[in-house]
MDAnalysis code that builds the backbone (N, CA, C; Angstrom):
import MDAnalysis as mda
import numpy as np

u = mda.Universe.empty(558, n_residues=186, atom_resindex=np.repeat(np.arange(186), 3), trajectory=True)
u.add_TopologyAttr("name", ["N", "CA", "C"] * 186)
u.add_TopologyAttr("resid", np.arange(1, 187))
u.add_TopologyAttr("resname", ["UNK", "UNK", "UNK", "UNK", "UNK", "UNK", "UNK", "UNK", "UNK", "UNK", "UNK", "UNK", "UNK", "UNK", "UNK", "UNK", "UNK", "UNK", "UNK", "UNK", "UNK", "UNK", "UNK", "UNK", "UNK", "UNK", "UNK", "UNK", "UNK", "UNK", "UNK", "UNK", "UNK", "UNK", "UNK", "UNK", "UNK", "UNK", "UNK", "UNK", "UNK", "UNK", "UNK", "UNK", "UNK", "UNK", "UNK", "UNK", "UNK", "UNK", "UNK", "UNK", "UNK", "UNK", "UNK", "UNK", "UNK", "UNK", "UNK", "UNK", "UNK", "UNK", "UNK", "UNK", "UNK", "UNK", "UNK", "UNK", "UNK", "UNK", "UNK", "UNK", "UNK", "UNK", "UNK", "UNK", "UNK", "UNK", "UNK", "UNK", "UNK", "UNK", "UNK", "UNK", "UNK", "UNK", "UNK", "UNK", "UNK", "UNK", "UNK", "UNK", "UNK", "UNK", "UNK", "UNK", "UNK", "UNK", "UNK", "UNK", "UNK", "UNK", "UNK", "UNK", "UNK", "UNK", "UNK", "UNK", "UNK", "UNK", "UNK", "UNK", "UNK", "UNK", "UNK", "UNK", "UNK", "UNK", "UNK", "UNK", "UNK", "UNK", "UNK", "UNK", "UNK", "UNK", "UNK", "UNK", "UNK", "UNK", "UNK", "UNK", "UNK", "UNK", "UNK", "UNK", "UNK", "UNK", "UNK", "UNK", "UNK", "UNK", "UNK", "UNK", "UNK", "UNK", "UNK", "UNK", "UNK", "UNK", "UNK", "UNK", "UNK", "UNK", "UNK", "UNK", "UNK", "UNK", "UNK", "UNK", "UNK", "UNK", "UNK", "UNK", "UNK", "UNK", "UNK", "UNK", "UNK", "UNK", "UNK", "UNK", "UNK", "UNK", "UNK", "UNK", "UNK", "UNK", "UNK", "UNK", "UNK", "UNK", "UNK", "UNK", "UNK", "UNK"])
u.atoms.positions = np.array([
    [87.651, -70.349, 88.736],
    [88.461, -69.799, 87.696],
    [88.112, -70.510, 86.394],
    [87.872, -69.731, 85.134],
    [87.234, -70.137, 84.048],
    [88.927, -70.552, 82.807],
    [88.594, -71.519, 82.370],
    [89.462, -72.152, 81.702],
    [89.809, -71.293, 80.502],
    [90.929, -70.802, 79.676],
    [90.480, -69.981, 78.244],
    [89.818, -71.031, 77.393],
    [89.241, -70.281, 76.575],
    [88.968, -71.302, 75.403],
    [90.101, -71.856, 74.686],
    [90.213, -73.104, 74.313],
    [91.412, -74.030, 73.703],
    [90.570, -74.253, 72.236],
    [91.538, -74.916, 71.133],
    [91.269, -75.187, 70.242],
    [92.038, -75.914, 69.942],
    [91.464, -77.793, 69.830],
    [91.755, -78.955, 69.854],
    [92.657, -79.288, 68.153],
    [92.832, -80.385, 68.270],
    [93.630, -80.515, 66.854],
    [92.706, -80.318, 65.893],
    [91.725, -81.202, 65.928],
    [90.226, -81.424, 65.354],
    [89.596, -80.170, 64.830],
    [89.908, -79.164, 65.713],
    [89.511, -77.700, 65.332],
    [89.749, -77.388, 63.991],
    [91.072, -77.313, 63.989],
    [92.592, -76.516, 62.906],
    [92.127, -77.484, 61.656],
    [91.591, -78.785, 61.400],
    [91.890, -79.645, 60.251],
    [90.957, -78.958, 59.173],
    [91.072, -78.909, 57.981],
    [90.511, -78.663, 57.260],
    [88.926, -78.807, 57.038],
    [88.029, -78.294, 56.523],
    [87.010, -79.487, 56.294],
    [86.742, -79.937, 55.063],
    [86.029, -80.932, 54.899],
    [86.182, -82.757, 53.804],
    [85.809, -81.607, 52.885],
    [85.349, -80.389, 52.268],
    [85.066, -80.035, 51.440],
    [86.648, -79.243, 50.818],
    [87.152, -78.515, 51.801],
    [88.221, -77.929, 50.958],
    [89.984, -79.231, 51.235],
    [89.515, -80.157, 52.172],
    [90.781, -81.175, 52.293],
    [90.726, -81.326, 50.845],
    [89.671, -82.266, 49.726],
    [89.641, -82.685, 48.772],
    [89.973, -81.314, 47.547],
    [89.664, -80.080, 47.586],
    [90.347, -79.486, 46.745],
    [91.836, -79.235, 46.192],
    [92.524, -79.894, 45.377],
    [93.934, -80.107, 44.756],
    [94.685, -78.946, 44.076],
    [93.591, -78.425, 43.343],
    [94.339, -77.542, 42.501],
    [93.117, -75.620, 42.916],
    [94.161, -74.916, 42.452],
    [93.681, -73.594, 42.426],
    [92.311, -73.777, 41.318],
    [91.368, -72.641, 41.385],
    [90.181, -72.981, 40.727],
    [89.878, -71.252, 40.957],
    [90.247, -70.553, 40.456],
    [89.622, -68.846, 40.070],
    [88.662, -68.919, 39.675],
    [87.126, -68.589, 39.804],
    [86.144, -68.577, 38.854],
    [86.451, -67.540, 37.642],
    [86.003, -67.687, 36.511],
    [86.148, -67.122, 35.664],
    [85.314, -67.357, 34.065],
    [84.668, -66.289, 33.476],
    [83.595, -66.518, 32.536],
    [84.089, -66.852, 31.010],
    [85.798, -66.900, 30.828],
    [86.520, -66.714, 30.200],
    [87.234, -68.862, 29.546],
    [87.075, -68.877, 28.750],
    [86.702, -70.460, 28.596],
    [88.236, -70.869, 28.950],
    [88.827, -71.942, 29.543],
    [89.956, -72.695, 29.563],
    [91.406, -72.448, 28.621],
    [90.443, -72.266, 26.927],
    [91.608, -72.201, 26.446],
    [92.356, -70.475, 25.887],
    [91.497, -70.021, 26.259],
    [91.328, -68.339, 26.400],
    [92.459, -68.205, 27.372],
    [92.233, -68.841, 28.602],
    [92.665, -68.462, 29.892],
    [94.446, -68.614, 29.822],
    [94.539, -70.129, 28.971],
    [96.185, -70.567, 28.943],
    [96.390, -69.285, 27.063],
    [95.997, -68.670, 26.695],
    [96.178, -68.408, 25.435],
    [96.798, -66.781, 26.139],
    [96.094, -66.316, 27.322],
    [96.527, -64.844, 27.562],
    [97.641, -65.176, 28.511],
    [97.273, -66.092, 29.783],
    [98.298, -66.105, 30.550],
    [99.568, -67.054, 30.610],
    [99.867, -67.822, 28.996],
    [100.780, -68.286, 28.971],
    [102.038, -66.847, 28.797],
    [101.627, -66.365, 27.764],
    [102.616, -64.910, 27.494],
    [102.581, -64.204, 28.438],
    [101.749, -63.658, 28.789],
    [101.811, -62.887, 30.196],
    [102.899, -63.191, 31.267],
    [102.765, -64.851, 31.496],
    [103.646, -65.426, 32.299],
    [105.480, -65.215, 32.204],
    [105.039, -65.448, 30.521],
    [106.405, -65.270, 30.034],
    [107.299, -63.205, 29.940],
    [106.336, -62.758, 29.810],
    [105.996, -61.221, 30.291],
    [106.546, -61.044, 31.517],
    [106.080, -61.755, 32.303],
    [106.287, -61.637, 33.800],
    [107.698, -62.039, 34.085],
    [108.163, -63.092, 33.626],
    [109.997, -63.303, 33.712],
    [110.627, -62.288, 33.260],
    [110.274, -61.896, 31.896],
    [110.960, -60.702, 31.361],
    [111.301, -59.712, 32.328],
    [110.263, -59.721, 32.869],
    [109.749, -58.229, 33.569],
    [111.136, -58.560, 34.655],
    [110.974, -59.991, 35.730],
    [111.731, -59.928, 36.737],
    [113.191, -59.705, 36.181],
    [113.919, -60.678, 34.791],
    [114.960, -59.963, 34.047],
    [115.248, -59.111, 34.115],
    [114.231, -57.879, 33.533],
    [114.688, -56.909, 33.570],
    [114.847, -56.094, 34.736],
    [114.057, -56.437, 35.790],
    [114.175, -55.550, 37.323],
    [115.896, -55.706, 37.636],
    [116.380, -57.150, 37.497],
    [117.642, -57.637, 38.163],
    [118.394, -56.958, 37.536],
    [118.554, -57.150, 36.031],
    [119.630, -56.283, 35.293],
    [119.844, -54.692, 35.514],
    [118.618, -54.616, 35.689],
    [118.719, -52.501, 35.860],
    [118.801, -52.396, 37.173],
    [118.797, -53.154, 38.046],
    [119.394, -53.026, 39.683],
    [120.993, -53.656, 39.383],
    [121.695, -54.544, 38.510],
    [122.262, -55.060, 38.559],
    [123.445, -54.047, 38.015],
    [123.122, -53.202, 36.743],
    [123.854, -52.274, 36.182],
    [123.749, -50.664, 37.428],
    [122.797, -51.032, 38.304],
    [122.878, -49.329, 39.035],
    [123.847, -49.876, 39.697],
    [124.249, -50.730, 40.375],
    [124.860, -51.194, 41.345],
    [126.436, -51.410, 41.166],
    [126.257, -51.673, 39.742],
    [128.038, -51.476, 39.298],
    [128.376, -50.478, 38.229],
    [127.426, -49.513, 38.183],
    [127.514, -47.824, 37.806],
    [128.602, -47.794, 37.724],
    [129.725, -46.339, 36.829],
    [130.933, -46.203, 36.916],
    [130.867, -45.163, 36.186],
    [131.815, -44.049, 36.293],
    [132.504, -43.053, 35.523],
    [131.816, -41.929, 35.548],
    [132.194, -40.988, 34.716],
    [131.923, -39.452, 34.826],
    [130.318, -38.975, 34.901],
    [129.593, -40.173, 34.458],
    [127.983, -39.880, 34.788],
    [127.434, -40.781, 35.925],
    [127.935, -41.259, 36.943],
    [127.733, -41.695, 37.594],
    [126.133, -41.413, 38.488],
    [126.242, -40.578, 39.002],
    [125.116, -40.103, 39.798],
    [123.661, -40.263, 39.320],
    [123.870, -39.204, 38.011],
    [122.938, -39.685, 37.000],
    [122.628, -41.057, 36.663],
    [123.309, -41.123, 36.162],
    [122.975, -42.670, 35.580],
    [122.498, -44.207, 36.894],
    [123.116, -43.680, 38.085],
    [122.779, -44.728, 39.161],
    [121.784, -44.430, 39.712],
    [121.018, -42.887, 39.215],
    [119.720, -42.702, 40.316],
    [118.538, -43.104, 38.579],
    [118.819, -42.692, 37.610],
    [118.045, -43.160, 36.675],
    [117.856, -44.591, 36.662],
    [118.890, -45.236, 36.763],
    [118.912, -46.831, 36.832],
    [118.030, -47.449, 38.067],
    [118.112, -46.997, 39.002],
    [117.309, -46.693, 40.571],
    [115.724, -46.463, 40.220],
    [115.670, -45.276, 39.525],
    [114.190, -45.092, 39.616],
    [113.569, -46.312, 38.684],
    [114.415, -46.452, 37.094],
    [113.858, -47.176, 36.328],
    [113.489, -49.038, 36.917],
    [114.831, -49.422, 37.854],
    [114.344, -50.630, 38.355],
    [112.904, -50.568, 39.602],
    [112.636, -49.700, 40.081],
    [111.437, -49.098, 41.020],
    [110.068, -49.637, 40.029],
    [110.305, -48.752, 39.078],
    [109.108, -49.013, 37.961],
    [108.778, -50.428, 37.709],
    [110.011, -50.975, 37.075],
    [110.277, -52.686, 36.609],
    [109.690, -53.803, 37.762],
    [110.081, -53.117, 38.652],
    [109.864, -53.580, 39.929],
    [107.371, -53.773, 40.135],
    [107.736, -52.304, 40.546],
    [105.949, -52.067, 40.348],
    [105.425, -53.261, 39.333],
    [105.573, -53.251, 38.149],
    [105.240, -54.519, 37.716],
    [104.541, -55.652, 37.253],
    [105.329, -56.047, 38.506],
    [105.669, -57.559, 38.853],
    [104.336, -57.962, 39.718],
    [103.793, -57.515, 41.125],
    [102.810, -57.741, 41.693],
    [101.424, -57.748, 40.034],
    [101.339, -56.652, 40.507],
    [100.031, -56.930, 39.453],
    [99.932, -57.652, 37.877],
    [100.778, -57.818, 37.667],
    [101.198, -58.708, 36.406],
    [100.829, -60.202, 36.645],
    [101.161, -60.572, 38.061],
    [100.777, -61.687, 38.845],
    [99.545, -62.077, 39.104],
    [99.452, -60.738, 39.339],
    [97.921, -61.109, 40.575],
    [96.832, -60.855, 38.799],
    [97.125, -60.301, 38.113],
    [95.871, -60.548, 36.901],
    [95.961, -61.741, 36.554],
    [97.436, -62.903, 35.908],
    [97.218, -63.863, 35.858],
    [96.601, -64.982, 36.901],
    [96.607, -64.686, 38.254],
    [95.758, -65.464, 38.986],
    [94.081, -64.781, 39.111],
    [93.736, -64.002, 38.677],
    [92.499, -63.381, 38.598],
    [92.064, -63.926, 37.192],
    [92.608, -64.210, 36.366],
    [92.030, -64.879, 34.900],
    [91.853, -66.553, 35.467],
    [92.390, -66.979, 36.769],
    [92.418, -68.269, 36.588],
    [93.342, -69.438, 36.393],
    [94.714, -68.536, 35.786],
    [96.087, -69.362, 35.743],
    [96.793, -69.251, 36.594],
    [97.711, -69.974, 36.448],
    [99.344, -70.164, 37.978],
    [100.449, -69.199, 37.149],
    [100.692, -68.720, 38.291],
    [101.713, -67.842, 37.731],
    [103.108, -68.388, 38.136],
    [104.223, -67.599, 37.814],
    [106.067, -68.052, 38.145],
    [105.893, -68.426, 40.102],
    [106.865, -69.383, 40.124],
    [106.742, -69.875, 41.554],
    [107.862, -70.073, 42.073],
    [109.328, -69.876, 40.815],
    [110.582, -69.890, 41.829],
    [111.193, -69.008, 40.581],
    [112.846, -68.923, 41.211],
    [113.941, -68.454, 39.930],
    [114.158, -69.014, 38.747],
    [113.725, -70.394, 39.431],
    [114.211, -71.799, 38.014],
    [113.036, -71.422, 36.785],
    [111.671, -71.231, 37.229],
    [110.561, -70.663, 36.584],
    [111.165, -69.527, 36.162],
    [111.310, -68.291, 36.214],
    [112.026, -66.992, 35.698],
    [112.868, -67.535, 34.840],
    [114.099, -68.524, 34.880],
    [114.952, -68.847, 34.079],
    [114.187, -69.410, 32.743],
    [113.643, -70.279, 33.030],
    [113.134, -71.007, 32.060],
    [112.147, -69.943, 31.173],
    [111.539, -69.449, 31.691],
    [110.585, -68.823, 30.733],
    [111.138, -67.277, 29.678],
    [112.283, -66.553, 30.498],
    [113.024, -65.181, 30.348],
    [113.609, -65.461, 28.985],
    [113.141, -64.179, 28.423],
    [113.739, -63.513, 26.870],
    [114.862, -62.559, 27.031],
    [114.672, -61.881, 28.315],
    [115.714, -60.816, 28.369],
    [117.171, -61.723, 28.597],
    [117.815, -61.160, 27.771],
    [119.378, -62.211, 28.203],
    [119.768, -61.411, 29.672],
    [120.533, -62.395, 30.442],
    [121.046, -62.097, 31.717],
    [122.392, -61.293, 31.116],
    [123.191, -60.584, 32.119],
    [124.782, -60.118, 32.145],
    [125.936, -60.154, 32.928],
    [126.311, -61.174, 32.896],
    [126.859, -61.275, 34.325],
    [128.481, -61.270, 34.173],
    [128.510, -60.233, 33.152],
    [130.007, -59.803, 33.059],
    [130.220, -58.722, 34.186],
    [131.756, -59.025, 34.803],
    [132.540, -58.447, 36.114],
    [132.181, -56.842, 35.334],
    [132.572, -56.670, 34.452],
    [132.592, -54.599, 33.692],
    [131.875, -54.431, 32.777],
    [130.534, -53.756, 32.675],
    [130.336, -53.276, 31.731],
    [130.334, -52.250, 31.414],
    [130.740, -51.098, 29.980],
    [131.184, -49.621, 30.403],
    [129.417, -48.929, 30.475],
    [129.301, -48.004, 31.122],
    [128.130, -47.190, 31.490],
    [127.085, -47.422, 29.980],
    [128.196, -46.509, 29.197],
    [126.850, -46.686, 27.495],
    [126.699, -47.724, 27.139],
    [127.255, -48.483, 27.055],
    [126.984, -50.230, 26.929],
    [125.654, -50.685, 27.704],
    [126.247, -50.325, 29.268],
    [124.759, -50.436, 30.077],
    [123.851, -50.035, 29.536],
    [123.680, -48.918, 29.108],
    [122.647, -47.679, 28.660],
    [121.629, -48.557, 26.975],
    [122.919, -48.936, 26.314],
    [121.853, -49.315, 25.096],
    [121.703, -50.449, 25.422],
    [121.986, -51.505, 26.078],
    [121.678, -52.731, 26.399],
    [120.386, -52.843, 27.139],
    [120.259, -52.051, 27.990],
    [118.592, -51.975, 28.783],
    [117.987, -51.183, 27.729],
    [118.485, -49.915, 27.137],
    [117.532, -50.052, 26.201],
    [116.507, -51.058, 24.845],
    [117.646, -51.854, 24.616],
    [117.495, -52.868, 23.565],
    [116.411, -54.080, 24.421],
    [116.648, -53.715, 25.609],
    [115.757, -54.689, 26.843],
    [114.455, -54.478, 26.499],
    [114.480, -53.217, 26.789],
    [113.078, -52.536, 27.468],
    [112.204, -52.781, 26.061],
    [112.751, -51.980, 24.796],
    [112.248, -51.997, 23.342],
    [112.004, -52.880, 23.115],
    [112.516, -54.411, 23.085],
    [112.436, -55.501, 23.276],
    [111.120, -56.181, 24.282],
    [110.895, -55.448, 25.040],
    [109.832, -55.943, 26.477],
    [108.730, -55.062, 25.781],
    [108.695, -53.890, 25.094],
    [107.557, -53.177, 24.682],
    [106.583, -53.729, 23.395],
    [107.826, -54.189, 22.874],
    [107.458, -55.297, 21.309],
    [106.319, -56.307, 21.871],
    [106.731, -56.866, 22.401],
    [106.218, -57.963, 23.599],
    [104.762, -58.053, 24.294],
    [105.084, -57.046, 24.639],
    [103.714, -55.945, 25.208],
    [102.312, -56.514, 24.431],
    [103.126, -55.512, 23.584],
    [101.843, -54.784, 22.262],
    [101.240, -56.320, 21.858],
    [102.449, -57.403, 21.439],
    [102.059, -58.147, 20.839],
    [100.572, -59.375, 21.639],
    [101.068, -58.925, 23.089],
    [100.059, -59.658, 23.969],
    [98.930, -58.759, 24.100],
    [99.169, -57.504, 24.296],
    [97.932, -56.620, 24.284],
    [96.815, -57.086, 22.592],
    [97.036, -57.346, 21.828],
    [96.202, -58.122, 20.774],
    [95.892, -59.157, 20.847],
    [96.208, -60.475, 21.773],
    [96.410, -61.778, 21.998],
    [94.694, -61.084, 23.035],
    [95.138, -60.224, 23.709],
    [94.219, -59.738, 25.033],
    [92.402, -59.083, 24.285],
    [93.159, -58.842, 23.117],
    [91.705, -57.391, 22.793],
    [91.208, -58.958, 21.902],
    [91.684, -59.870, 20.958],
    [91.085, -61.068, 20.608],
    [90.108, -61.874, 21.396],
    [90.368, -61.791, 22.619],
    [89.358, -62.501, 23.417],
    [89.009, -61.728, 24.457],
    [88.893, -60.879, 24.183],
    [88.093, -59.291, 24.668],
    [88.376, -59.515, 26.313],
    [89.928, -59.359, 26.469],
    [90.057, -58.942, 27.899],
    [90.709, -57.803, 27.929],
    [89.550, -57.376, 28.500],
    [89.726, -55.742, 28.436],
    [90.450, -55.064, 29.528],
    [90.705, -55.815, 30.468],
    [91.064, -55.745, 32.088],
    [92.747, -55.887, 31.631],
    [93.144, -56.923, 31.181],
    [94.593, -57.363, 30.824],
    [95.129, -56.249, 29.737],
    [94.343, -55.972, 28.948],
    [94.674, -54.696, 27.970],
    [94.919, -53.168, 28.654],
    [94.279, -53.123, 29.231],
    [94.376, -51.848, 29.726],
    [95.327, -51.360, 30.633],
    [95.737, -53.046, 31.325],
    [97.199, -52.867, 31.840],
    [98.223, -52.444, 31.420],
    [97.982, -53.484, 29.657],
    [99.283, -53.506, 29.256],
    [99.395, -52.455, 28.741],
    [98.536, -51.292, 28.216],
    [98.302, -50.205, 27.525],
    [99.628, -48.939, 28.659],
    [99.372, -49.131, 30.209],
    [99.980, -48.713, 30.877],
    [101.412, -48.751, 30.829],
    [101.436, -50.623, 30.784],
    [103.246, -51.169, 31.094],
    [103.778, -50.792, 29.654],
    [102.915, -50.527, 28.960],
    [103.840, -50.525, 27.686],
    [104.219, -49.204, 27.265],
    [103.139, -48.264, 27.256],
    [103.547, -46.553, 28.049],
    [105.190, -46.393, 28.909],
    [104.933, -47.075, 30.305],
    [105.701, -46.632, 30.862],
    [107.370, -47.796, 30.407],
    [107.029, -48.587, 29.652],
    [108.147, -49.223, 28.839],
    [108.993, -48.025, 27.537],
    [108.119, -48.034, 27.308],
    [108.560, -46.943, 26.026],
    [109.403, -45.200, 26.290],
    [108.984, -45.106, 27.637],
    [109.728, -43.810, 27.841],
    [110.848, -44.185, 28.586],
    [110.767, -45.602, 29.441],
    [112.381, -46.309, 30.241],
    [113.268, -46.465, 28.563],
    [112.896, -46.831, 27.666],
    [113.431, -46.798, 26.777],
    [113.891, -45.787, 25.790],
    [113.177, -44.583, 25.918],
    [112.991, -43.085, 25.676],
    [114.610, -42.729, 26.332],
    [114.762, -42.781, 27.355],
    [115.399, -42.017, 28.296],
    [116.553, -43.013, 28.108],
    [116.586, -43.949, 27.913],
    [117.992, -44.776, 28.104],
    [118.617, -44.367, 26.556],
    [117.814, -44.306, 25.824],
    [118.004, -44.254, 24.240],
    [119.540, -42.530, 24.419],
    [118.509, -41.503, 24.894],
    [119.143, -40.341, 24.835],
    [120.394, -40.425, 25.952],
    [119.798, -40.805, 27.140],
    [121.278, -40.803, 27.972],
    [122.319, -42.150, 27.506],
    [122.249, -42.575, 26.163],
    [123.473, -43.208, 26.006],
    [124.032, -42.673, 24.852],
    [123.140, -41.766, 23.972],
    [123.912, -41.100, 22.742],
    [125.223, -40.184, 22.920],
    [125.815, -40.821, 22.048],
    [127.208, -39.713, 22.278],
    [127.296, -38.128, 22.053],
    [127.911, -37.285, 22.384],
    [128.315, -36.147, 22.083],
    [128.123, -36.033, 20.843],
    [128.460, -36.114, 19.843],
    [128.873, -36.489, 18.687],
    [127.749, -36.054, 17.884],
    [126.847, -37.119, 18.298],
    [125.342, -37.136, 18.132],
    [124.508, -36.447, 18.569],
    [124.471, -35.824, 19.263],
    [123.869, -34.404, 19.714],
    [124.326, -32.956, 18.685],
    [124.895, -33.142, 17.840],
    [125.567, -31.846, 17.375],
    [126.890, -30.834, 18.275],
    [127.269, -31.443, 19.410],
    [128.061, -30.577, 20.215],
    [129.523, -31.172, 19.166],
])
């Protein structure tokens, strides 16, 4: 009877070439200070971003009143989007070479979007407040998408060309579903 193959401790240990590696090391053709110049904002981009996922899950979730449905499946789809994101927002800053957010305390520290963590807020309140978010997160955008085309990353631009698209119509849509009656001409 033949023994399985085993695999000793000695096996599993690293070897002396990657034991001694300390830190992450992305190759990249893009010089050092390029690298902290795109993915410091980005980073800070990236809190925003999780900000804003929590708040627009945070407002679907305590939805209220005569637009309810509406407004909790818009809030739904829009945190979906906010959500989408987040992965690749990540994974470009570790593809340029930098460390990206690694806990909540990181999100805290770095986040522009103010938190809300009032018990009621009324629905239109919700409504222009993520809007003022999002408009706010699109400003943001743009301003890194030039930080990006300066040191000709064309890869990080073309993202943001996307997030900032699909920023501008979450903001589109929150803008109109919070205008009053009033304001419509009815």
């Amino acid at each position: 009877m033949n023994k399985p193959d085993t695999m000793s401790k000695a096996d599993l240990k690293p070897s002396t070439a990657k034991a001694q590696q300390t830190k992450l090391d992305t190759p990249t053709d893009l010089k050092a200070e390029v690298v902290k110049a795109i993915t410091t904002p980005l980073n800070a981009a990236l809190a925003d971003v999780f900000a804003l996922y929590l708040k627009t899950k945070n407002f679907h979730w305590h939805m209220s009143g005569p637009h309810f449905r509406d407004y909790h499946l818009l809030l739904d789809e829009q945190s979906e989007q906010v959500f989408a994101m987040t992965d690749p927002m990540a994974e470009r800053i570790r593809k340029l070479g930098g460390v990206t957010l690694r806990s909540i305390g990181h999100i805290a520290r770095l986040q522009r979007i103010k938190d809300n963590d009032a018990e009621f807020v009324a629905p239109t309140d919700m409504l222009m407040e993520l809007c003022a978010d999002n408009k706010a997160l699109a400003a943001r955008l743009r301003e890194l998408h030039g930080v990006c085309e300066d040191n000709r990353d064309v890869a990080t631009a073309a993202l943001l060309e996307v997030w900032t698209d699909e920023t501008e119509r979450r903001t589109w849509f929150l803008f109109e579903a919070s205008r009053s009656q009033d304001s419509h001409g009815h």
